[in-house]
C-alpha positions in Angstrom: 16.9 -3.2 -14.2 13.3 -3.1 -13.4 12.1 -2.1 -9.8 9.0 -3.5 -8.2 7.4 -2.0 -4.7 5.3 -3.4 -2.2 3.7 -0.3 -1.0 0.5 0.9 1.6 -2.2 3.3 0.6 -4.1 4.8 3.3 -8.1 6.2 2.7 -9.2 8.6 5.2 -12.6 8.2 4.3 -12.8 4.5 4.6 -10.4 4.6 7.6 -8.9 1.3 5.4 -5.5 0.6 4.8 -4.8 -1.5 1.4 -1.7 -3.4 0.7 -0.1 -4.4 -2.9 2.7 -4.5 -5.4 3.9 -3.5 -8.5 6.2 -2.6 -11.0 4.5 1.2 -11.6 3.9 3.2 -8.4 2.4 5.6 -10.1 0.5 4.2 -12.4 -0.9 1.7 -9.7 -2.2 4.8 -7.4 -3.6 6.0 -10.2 -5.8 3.0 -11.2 -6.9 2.9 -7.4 -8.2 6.0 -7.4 -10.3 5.8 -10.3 -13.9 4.2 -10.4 -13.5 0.9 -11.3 -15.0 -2.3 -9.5 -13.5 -3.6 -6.3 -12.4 -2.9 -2.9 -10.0 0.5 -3.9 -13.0 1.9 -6.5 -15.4 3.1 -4.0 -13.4 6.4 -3.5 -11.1 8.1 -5.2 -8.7 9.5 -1.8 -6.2 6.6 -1.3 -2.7 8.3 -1.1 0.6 6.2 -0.5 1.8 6.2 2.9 4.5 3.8 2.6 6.5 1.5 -0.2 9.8 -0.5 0.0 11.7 -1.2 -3.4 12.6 -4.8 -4.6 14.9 -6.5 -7.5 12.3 -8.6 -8.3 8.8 -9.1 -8.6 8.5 -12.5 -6.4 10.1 -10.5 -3.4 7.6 -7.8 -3.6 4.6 -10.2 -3.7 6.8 -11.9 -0.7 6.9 -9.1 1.1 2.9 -8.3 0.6 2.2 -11.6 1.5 4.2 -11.0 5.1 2.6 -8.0 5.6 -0.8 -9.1 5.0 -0.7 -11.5 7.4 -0.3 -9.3 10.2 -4.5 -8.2 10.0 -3.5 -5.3 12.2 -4.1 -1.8 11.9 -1.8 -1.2 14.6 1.1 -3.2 13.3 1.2 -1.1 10.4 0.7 2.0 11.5 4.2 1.1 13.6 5.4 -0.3 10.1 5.1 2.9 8.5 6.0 5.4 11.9 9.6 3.3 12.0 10.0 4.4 8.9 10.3 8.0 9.0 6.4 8.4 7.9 3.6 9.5 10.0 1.1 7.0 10.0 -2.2 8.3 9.7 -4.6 8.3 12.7 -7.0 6.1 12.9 
């Protein structure tokens, strides 16, 4: 059965946080950190701080969607610190 993740990658050089899904983790970081056009392409540092696995793809893009309506740094930063992760300092 395939997997799917809603996951957070963190850039220290931006200070950014950027939130997504998908069925290949790896592959996904991957394409981030290479220099291609859009938000993620400007720099190549963006590490995964956090990811939750789902059965599907709609409850990943669900559960991105929740998240992204939070627009809060600090939110997440709790988000990923209950989680046994330490969130990065901002």
């Amino acid at each position: 059965m395939q997997e799917y993740y809603f996951y957070i990658l963190y850039s220290a050089i931006l200070n950014k946080f950027y939130i997504g899904y998908t069925a290949n983790l790896e592959e996904r970081l991957r394409k981030h950190n290479s220099n291609h056009k859009g938000f993620t392409g400007r720099n190549n540092d963006w590490k995964i701080v956090y990811k939750e696995s789902y059965p599907t793809k709609e409850l990943a893009y669900e559960r991105e969607r929740q998240i992204k309506k939070w627009k809060s740094k600090i939110r997440i930063q709790e988000l990923i610190a209950r989680n046994g992760s330490d969130p990065p300092d901002l």
